[in-house]
C-alpha positions in Angstrom: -17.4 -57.1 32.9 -18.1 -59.2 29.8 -21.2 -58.7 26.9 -23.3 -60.3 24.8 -22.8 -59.9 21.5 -25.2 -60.2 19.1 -25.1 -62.8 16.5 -23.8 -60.4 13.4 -23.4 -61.5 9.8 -20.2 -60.6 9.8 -19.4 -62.9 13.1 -21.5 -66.2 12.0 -18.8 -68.6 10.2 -19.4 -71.5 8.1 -21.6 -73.9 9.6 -23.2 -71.4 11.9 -26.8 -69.8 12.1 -28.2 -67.2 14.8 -30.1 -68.8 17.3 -33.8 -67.7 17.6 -33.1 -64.6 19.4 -30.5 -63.8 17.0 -28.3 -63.1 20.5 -25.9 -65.8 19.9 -24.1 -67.7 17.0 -24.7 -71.9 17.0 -24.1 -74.6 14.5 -26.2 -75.8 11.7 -28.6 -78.5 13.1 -28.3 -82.0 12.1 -29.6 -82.3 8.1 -28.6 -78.7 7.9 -25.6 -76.9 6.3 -24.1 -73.7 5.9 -21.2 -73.3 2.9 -20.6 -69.6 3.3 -20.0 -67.3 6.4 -22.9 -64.7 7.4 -25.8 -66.7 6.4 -29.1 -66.0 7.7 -30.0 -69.3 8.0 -28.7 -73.0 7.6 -29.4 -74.9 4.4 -32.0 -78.0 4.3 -30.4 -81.3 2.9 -32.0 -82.6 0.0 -35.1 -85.1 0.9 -34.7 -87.7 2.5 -30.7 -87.0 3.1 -29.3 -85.6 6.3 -26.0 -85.3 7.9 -24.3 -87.3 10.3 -24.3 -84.5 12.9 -24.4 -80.8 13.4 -22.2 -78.0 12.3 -22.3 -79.0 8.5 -20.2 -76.7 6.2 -21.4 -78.4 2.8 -24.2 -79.7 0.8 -21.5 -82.8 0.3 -21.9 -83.3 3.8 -25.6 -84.1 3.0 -25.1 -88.1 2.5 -26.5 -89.9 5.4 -30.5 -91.4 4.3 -32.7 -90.7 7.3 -34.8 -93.2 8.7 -37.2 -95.4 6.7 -34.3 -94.9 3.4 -31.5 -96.5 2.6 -28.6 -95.6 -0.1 -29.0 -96.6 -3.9 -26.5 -96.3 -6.5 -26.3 -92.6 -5.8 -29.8 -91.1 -3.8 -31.8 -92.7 -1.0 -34.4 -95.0 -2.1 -37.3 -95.6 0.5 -37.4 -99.1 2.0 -40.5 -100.8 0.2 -43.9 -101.5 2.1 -44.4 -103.4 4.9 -40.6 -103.1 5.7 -38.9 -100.4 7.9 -35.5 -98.8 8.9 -35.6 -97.1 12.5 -32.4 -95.3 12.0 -30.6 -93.4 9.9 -27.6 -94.3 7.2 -28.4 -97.7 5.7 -26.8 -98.7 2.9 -28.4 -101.7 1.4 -32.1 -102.7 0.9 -31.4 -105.5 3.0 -31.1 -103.4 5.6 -35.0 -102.7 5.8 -36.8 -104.9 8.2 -39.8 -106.9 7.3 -42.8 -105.9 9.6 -44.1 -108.3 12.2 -47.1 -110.1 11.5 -49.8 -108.2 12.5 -48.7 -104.8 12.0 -47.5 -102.8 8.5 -46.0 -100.0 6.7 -45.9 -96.8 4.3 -43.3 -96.9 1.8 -40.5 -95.3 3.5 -40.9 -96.0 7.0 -38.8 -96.1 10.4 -41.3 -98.0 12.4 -44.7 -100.7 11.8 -47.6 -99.7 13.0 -51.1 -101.9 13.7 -53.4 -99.8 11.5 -52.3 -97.7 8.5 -54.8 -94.7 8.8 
């Protein structure tokens, strides 16, 4: 015969939140961290910073720029407008892509759209 156990403070390690039933114990979501054990929930990144995947045990895992960003000297600097970055973790402005004729961007964008509204 085997339990559940509830998700406890005292059983949720670094890295680790209760789910939304607060039944079981799972890992930080991507851009999320979690430096200390018992936590009641994961920490944000910073904006505009994420992590590379889930289960993050520290802020300085917080160092991947998110779509639409790419890494300056030492934060993530959106790519200008009219250019866009569709994924995550560039590391150069040359890695934000000029918009096709015809369509355009916000400042910080993954994708070019037709009509800014």
């Amino acid at each position: 015969m085997s339990f559940c156990v509830a998700c406890a403070s005292t059983s949720r390690g670094v890295g680790e939140q209760p789910n939304a039933n607060d039944d079981v114990c799972e890992v930080c979501p991507t851009d999320s961290y979690s430096d200390k054990e018992g936590v009641e929930f994961c920490s944000a990144c910073s904006a505009n910073i994420g992590t590379v995947g889930e289960g993050s045990m520290s802020a300085s895992d917080c160092v991947w720029c998110k779509a639409g960003y790419y890494m300056g000297a030492s934060e993530c600097v959106a790519c200008a407008m009219n250019t866009y970055n569709p994924s995550g973790g560039a590391t150069s402005a040359s890695q934000c892509i000029a918009c096709a004729e015809g369509r355009k961007s916000w400042k910080g964008s993954a994708n070019c759209r037709e009509n800014l509204s």
